[in-house]
mmCIF entry with sequence, helices, sheets and N, C-alpha, C, O atoms, coordinates in Angstrom:
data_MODEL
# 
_entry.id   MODEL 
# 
_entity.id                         1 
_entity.type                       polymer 
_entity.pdbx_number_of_molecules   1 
# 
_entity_poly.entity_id                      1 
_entity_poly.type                           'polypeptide(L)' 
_entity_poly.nstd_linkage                   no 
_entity_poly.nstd_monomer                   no 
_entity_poly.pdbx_seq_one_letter_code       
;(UNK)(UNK)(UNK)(UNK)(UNK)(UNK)(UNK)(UNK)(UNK)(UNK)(UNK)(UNK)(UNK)(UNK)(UNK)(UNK)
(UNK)(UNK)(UNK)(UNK)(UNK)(UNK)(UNK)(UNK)(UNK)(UNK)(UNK)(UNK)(UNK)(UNK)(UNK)(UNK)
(UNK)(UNK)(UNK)(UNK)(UNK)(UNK)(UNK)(UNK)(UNK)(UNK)(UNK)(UNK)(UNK)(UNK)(UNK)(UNK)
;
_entity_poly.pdbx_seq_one_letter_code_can   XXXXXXXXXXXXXXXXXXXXXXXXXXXXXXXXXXXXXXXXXXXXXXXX 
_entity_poly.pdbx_strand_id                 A 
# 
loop_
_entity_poly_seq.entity_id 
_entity_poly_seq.num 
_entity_poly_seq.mon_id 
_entity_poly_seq.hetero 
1 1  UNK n 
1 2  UNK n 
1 3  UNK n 
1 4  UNK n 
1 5  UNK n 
1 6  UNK n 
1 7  UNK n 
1 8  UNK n 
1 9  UNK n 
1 10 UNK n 
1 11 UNK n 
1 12 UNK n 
1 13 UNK n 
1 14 UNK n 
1 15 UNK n 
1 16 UNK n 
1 17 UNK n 
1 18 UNK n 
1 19 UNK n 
1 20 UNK n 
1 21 UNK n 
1 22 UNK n 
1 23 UNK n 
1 24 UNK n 
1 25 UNK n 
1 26 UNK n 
1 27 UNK n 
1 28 UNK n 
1 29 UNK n 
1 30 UNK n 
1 31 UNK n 
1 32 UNK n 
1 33 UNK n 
1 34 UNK n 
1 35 UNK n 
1 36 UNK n 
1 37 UNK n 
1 38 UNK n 
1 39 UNK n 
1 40 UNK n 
1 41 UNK n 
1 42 UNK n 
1 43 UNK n 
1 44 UNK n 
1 45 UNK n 
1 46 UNK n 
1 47 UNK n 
1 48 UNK n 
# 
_struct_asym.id          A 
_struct_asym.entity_id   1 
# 
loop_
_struct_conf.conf_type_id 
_struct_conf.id 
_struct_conf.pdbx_PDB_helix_id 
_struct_conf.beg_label_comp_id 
_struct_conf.beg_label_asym_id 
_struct_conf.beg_label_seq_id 
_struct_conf.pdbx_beg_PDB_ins_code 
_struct_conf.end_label_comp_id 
_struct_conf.end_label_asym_id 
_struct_conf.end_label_seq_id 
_struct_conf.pdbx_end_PDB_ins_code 
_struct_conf.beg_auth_comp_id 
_struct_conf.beg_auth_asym_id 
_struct_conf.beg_auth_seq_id 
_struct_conf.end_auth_comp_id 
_struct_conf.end_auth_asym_id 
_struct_conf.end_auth_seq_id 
_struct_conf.pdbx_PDB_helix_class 
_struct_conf.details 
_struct_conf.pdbx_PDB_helix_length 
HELX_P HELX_P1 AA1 UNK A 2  ? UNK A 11 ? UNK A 2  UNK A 11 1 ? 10 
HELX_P HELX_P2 AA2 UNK A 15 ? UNK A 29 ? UNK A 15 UNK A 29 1 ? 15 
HELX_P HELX_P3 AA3 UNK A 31 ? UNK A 46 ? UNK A 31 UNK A 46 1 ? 16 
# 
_struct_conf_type.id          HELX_P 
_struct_conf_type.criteria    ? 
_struct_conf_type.reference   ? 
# 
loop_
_atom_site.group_PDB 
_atom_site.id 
_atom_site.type_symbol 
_atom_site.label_atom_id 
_atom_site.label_alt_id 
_atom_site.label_comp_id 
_atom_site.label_asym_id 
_atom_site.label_entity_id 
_atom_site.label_seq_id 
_atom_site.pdbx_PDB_ins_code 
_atom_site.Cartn_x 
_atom_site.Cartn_y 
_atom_site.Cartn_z 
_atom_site.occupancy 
_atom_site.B_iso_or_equiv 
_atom_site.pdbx_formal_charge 
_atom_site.auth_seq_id 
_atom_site.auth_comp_id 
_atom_site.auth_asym_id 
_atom_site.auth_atom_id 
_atom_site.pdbx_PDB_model_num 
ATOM 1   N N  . UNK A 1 1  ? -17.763 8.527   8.984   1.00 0.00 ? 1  UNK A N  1 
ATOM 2   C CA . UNK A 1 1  ? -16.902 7.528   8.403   1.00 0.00 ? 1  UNK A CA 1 
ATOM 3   C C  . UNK A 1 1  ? -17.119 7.416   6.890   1.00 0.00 ? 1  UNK A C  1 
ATOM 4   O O  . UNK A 1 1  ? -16.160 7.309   6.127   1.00 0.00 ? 1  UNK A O  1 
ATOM 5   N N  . UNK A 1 2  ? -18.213 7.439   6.521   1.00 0.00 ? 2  UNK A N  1 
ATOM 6   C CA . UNK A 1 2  ? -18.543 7.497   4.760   1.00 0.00 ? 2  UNK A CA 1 
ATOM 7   C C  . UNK A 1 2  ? -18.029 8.493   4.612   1.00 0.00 ? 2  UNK A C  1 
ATOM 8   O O  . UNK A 1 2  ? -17.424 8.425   3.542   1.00 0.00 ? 2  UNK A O  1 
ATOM 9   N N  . UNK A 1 3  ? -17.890 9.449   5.069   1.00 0.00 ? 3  UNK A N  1 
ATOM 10  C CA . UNK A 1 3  ? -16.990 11.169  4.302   1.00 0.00 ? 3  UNK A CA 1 
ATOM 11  C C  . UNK A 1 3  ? -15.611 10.193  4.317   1.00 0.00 ? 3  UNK A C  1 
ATOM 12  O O  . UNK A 1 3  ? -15.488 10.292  3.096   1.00 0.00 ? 3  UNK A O  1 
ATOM 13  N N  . UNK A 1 4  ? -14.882 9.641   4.558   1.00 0.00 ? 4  UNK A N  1 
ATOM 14  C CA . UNK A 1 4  ? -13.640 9.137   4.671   1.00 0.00 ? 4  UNK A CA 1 
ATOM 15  C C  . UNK A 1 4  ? -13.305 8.578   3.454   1.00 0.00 ? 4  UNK A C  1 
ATOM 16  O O  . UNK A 1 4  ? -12.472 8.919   2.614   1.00 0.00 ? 4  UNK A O  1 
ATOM 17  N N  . UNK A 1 5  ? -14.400 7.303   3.514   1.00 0.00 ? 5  UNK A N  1 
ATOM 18  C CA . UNK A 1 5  ? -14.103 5.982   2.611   1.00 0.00 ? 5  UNK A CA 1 
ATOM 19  C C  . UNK A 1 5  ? -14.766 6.878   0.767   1.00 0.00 ? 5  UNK A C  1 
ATOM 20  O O  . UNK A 1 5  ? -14.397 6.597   -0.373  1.00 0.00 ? 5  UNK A O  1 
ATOM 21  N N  . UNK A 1 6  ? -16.017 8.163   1.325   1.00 0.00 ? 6  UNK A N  1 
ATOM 22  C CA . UNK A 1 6  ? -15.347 8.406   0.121   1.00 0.00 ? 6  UNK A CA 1 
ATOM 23  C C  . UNK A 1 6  ? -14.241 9.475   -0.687  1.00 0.00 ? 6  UNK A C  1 
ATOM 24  O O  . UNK A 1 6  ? -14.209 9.575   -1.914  1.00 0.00 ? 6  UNK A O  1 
ATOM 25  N N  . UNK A 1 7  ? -13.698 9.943   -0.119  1.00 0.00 ? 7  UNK A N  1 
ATOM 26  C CA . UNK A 1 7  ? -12.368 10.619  -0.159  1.00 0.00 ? 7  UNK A CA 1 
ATOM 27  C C  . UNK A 1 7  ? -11.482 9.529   -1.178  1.00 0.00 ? 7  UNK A C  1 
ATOM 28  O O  . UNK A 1 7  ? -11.312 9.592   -2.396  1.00 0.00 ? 7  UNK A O  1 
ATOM 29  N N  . UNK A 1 8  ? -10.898 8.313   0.008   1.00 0.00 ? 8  UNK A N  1 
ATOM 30  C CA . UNK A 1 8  ? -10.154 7.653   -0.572  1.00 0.00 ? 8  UNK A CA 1 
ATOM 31  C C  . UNK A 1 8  ? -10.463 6.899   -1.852  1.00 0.00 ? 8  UNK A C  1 
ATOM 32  O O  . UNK A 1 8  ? -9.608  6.415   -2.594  1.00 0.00 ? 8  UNK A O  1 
ATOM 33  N N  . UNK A 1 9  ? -12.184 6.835   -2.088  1.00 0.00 ? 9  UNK A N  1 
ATOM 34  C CA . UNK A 1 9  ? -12.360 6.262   -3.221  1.00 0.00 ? 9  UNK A CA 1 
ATOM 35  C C  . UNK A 1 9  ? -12.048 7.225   -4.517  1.00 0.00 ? 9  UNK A C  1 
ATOM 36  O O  . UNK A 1 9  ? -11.647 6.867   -5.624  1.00 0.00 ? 9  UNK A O  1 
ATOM 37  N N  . UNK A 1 10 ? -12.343 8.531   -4.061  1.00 0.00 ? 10 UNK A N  1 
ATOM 38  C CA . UNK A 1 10 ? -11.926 9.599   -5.106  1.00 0.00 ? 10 UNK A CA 1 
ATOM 39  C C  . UNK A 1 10 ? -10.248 9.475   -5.024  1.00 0.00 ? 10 UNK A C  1 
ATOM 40  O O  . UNK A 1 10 ? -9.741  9.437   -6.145  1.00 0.00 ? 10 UNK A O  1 
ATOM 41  N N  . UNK A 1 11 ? -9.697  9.435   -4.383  1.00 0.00 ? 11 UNK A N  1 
ATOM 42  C CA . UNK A 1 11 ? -8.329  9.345   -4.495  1.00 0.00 ? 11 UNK A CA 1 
ATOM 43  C C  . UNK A 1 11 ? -7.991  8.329   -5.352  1.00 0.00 ? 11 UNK A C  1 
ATOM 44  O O  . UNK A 1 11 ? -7.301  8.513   -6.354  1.00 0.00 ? 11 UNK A O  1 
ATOM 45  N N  . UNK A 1 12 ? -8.494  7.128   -4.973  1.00 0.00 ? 12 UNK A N  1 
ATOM 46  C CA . UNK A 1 12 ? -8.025  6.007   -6.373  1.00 0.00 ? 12 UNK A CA 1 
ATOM 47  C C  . UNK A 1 12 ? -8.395  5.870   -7.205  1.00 0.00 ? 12 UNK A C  1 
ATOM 48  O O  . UNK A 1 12 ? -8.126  4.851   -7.840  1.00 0.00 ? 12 UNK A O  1 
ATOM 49  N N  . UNK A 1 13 ? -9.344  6.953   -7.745  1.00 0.00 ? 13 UNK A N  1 
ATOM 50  C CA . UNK A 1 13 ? -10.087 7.125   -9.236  1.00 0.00 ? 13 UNK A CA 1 
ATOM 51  C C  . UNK A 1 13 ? -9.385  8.371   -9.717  1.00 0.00 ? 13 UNK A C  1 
ATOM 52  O O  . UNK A 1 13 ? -9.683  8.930   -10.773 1.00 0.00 ? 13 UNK A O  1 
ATOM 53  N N  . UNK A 1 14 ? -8.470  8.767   -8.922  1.00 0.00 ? 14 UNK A N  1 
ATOM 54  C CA . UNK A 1 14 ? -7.691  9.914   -10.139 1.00 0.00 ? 14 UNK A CA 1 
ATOM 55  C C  . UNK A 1 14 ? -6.308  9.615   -10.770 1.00 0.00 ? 14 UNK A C  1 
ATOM 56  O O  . UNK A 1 14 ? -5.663  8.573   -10.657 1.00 0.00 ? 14 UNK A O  1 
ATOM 57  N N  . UNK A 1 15 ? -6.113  10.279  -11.179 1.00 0.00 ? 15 UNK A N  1 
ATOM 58  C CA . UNK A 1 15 ? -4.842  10.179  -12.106 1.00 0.00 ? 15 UNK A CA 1 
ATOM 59  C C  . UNK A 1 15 ? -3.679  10.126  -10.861 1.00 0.00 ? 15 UNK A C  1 
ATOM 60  O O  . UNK A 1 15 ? -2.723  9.406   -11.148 1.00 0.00 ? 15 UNK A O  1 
ATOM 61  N N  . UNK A 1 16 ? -3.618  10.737  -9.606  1.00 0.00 ? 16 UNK A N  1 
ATOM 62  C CA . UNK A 1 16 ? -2.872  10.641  -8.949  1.00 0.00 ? 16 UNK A CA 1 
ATOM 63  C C  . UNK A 1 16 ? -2.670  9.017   -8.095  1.00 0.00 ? 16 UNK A C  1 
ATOM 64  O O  . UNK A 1 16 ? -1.684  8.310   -7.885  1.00 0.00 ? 16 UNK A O  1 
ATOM 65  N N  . UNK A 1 17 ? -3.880  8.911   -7.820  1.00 0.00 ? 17 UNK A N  1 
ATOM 66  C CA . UNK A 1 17 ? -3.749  7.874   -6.994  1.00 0.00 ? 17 UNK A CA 1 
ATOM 67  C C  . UNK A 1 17 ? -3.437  6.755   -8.098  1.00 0.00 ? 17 UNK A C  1 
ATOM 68  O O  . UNK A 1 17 ? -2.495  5.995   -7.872  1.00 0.00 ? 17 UNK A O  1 
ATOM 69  N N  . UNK A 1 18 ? -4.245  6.599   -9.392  1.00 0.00 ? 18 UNK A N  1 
ATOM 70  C CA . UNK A 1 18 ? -3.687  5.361   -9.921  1.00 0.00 ? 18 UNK A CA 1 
ATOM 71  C C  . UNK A 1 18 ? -1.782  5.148   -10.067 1.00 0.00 ? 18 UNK A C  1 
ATOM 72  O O  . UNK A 1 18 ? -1.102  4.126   -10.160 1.00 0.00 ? 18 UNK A O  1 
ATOM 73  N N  . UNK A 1 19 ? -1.350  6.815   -10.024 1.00 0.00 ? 19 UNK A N  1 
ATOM 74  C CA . UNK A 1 19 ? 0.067   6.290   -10.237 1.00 0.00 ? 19 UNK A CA 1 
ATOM 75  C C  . UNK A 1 19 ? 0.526   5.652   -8.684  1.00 0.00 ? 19 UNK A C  1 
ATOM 76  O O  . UNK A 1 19 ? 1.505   4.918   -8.543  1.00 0.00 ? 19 UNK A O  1 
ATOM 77  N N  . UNK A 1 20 ? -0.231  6.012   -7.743  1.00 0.00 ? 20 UNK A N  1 
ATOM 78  C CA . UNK A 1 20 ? 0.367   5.614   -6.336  1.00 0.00 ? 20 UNK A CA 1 
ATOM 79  C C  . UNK A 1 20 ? 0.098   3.945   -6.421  1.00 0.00 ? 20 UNK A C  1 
ATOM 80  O O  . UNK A 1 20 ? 0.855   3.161   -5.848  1.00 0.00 ? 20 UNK A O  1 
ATOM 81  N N  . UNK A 1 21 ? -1.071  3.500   -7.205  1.00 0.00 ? 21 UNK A N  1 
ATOM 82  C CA . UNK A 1 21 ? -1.501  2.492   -6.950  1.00 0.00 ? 21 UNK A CA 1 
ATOM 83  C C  . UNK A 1 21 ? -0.417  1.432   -7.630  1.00 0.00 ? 21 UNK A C  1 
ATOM 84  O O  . UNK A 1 21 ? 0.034   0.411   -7.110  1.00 0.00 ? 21 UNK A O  1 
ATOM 85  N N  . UNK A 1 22 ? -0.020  2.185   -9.453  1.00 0.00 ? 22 UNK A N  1 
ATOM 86  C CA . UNK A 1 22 ? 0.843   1.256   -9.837  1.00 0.00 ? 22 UNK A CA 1 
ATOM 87  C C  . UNK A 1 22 ? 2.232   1.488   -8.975  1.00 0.00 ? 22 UNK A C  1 
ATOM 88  O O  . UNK A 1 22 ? 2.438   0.389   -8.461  1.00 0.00 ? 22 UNK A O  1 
ATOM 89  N N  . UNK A 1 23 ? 3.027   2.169   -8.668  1.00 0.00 ? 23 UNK A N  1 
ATOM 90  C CA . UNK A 1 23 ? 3.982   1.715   -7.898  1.00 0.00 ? 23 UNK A CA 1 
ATOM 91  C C  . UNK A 1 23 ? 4.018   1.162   -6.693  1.00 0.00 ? 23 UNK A C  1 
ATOM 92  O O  . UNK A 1 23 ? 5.127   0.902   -6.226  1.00 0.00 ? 23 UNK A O  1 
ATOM 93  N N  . UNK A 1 24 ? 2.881   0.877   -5.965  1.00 0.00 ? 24 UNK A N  1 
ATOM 94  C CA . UNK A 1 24 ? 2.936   -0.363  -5.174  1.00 0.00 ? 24 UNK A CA 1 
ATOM 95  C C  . UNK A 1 24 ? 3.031   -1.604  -5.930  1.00 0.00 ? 24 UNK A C  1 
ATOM 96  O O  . UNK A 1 24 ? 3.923   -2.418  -5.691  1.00 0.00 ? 24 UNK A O  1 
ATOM 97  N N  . UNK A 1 25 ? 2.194   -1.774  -6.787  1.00 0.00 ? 25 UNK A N  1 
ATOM 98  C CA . UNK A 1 25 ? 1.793   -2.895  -7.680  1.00 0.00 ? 25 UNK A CA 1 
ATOM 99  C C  . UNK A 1 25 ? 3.718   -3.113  -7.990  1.00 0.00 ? 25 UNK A C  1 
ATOM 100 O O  . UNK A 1 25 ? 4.350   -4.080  -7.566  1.00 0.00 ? 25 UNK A O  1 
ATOM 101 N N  . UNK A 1 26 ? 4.100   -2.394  -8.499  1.00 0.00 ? 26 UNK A N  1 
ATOM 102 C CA . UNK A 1 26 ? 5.588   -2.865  -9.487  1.00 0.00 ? 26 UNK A CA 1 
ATOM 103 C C  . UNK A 1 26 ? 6.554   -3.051  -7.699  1.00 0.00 ? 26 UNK A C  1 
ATOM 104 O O  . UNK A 1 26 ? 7.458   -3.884  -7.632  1.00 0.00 ? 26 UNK A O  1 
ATOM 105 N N  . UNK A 1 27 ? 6.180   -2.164  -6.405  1.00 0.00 ? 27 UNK A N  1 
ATOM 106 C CA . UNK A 1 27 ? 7.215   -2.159  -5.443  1.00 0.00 ? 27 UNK A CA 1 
ATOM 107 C C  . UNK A 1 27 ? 6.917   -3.834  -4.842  1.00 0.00 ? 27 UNK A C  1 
ATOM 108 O O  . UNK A 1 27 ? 7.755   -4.306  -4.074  1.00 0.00 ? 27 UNK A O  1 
ATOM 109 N N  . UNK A 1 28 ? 5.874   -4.552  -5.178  1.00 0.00 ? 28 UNK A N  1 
ATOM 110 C CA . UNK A 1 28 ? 5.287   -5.664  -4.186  1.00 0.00 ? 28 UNK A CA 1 
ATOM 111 C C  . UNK A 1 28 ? 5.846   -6.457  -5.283  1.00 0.00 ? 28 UNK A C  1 
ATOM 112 O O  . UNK A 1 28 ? 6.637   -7.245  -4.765  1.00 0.00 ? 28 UNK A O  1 
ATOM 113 N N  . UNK A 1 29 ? 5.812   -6.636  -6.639  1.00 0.00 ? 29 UNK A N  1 
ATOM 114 C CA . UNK A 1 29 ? 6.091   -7.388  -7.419  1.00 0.00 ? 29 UNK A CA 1 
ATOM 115 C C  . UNK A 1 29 ? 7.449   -7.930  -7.369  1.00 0.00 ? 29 UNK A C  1 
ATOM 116 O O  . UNK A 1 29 ? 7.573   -9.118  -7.668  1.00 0.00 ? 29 UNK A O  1 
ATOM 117 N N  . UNK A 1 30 ? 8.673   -7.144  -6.984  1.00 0.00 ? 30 UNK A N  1 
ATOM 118 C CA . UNK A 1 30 ? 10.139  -6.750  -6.756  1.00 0.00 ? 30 UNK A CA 1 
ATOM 119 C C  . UNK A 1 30 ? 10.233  -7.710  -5.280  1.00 0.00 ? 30 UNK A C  1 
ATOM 120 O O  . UNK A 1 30 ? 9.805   -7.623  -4.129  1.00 0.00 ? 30 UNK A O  1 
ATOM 121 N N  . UNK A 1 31 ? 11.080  -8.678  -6.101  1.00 0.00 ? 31 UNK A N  1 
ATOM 122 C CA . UNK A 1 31 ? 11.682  -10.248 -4.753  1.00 0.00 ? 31 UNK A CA 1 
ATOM 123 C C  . UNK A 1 31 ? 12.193  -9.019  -3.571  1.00 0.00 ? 31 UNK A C  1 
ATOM 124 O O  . UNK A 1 31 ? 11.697  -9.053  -2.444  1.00 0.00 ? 31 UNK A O  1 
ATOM 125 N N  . UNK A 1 32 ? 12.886  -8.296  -3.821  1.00 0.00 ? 32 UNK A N  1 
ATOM 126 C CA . UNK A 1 32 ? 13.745  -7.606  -2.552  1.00 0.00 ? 32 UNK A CA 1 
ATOM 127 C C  . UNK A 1 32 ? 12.810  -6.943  -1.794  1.00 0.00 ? 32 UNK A C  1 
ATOM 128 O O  . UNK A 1 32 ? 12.673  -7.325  -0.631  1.00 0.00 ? 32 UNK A O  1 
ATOM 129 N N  . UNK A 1 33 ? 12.138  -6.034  -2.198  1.00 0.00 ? 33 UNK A N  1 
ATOM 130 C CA . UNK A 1 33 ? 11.004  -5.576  -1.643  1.00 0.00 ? 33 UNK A CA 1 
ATOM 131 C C  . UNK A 1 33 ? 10.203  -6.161  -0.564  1.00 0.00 ? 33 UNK A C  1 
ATOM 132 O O  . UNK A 1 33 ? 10.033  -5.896  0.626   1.00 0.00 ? 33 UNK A O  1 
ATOM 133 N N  . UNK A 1 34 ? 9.669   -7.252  -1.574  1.00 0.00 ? 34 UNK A N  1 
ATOM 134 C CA . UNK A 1 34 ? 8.704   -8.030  -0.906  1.00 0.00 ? 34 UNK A CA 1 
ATOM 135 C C  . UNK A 1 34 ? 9.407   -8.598  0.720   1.00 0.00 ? 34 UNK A C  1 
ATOM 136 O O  . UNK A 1 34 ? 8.783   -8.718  1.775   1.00 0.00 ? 34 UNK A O  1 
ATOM 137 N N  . UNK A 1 35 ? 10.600  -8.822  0.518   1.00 0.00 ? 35 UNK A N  1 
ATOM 138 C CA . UNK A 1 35 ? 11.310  -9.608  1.437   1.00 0.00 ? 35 UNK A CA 1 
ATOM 139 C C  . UNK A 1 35 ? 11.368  -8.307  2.740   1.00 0.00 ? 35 UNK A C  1 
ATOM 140 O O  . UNK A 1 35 ? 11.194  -8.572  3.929   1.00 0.00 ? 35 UNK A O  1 
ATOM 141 N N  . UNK A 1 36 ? 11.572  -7.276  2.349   1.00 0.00 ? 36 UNK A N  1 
ATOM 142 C CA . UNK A 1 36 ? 11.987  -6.634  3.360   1.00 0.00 ? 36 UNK A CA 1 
ATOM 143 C C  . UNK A 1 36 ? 10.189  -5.765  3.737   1.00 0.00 ? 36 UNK A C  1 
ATOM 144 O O  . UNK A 1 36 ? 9.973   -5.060  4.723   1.00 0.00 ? 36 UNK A O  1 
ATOM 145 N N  . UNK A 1 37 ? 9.631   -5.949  3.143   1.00 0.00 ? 37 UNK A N  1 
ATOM 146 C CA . UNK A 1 37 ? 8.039   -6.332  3.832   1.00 0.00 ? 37 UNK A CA 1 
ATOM 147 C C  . UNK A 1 37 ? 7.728   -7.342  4.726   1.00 0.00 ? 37 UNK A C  1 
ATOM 148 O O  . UNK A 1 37 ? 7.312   -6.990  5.830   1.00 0.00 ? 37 UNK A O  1 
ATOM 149 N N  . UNK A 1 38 ? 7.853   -8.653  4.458   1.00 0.00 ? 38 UNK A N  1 
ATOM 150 C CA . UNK A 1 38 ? 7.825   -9.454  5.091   1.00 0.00 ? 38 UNK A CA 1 
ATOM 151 C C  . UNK A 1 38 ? 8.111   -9.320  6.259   1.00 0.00 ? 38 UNK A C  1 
ATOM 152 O O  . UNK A 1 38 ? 7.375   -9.350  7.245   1.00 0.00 ? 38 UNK A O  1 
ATOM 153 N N  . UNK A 1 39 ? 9.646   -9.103  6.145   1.00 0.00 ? 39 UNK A N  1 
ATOM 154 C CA . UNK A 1 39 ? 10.493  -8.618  7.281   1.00 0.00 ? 39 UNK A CA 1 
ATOM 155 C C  . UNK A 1 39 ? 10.045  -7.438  8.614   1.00 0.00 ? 39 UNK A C  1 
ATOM 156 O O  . UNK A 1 39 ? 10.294  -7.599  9.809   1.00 0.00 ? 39 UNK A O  1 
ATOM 157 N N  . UNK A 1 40 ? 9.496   -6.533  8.131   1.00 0.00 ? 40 UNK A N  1 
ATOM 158 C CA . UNK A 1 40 ? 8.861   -5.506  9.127   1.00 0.00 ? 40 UNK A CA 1 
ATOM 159 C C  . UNK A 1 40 ? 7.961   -5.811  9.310   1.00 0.00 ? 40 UNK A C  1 
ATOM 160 O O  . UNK A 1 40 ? 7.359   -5.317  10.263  1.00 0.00 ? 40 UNK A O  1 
ATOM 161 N N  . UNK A 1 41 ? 7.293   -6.900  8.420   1.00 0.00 ? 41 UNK A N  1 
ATOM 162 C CA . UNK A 1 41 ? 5.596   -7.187  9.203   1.00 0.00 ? 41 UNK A CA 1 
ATOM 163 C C  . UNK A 1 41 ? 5.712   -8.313  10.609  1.00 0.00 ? 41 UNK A C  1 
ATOM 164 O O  . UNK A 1 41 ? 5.298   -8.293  11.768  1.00 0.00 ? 41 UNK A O  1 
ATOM 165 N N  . UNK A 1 42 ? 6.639   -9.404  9.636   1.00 0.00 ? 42 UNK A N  1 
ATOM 166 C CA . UNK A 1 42 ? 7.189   -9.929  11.194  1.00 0.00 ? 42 UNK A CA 1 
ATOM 167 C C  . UNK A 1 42 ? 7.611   -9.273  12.623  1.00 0.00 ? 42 UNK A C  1 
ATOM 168 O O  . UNK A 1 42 ? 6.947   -9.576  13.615  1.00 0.00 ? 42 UNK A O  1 
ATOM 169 N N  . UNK A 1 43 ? 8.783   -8.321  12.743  1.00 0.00 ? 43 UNK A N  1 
ATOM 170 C CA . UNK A 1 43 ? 8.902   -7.552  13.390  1.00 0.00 ? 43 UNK A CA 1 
ATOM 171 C C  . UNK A 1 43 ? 7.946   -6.736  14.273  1.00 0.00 ? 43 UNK A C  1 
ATOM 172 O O  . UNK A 1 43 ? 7.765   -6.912  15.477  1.00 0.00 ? 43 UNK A O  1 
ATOM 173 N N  . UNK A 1 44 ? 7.318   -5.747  13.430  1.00 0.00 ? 44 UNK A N  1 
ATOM 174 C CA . UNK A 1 44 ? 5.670   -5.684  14.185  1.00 0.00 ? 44 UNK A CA 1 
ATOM 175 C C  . UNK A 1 44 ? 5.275   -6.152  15.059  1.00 0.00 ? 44 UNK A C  1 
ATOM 176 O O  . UNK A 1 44 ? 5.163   -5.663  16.183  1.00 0.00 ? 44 UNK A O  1 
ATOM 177 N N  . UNK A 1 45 ? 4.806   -7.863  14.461  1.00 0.00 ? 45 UNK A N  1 
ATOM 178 C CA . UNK A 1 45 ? 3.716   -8.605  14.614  1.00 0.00 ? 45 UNK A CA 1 
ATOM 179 C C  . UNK A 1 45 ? 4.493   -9.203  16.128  1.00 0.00 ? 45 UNK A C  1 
ATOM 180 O O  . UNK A 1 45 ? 3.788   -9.476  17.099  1.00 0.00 ? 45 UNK A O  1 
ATOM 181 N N  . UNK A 1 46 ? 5.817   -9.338  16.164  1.00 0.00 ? 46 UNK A N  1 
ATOM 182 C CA . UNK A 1 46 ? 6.623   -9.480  17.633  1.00 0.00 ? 46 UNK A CA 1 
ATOM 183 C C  . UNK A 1 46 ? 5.830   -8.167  19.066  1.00 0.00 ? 46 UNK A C  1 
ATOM 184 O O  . UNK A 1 46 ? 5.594   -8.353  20.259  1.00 0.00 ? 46 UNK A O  1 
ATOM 185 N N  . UNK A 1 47 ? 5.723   -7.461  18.555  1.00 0.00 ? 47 UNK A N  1 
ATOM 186 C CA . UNK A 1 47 ? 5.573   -6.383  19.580  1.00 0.00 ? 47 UNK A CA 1 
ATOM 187 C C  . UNK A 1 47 ? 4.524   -6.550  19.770  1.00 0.00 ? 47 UNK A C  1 
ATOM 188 O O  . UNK A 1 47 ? 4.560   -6.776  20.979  1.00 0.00 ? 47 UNK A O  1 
ATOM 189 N N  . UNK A 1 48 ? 2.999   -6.660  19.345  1.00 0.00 ? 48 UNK A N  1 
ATOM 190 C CA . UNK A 1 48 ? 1.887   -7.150  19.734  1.00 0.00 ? 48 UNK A CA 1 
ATOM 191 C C  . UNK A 1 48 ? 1.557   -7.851  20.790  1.00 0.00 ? 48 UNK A C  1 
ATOM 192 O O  . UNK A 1 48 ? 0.392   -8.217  20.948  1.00 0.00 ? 48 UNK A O  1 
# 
């Protein structure tokens, strides 16, 4: 499991992942977005 967690930590210390990181950051920030997040998490959280 540590071979995993550190993979992904190298992933968000590169140049790639920080751009993955800011377009979540700007996609979560965005009212419409967010809403239709909401929306599938509800959904989901029905089937449980």
């Amino acid at each position: 499991m540590a071979g995993v967690m550190n993979r992904i930590k190298e992933f968000a210390r590169s140049p790639q992942g920080r751009r993955a990181a800011e377009q979540v950051r700007r996609a979560a920030s965005d009212p419409r977005r967010r809403a239709q997040a909401q929306e599938m998490l509800r959904r989901f959280g029905k089937r449980r």
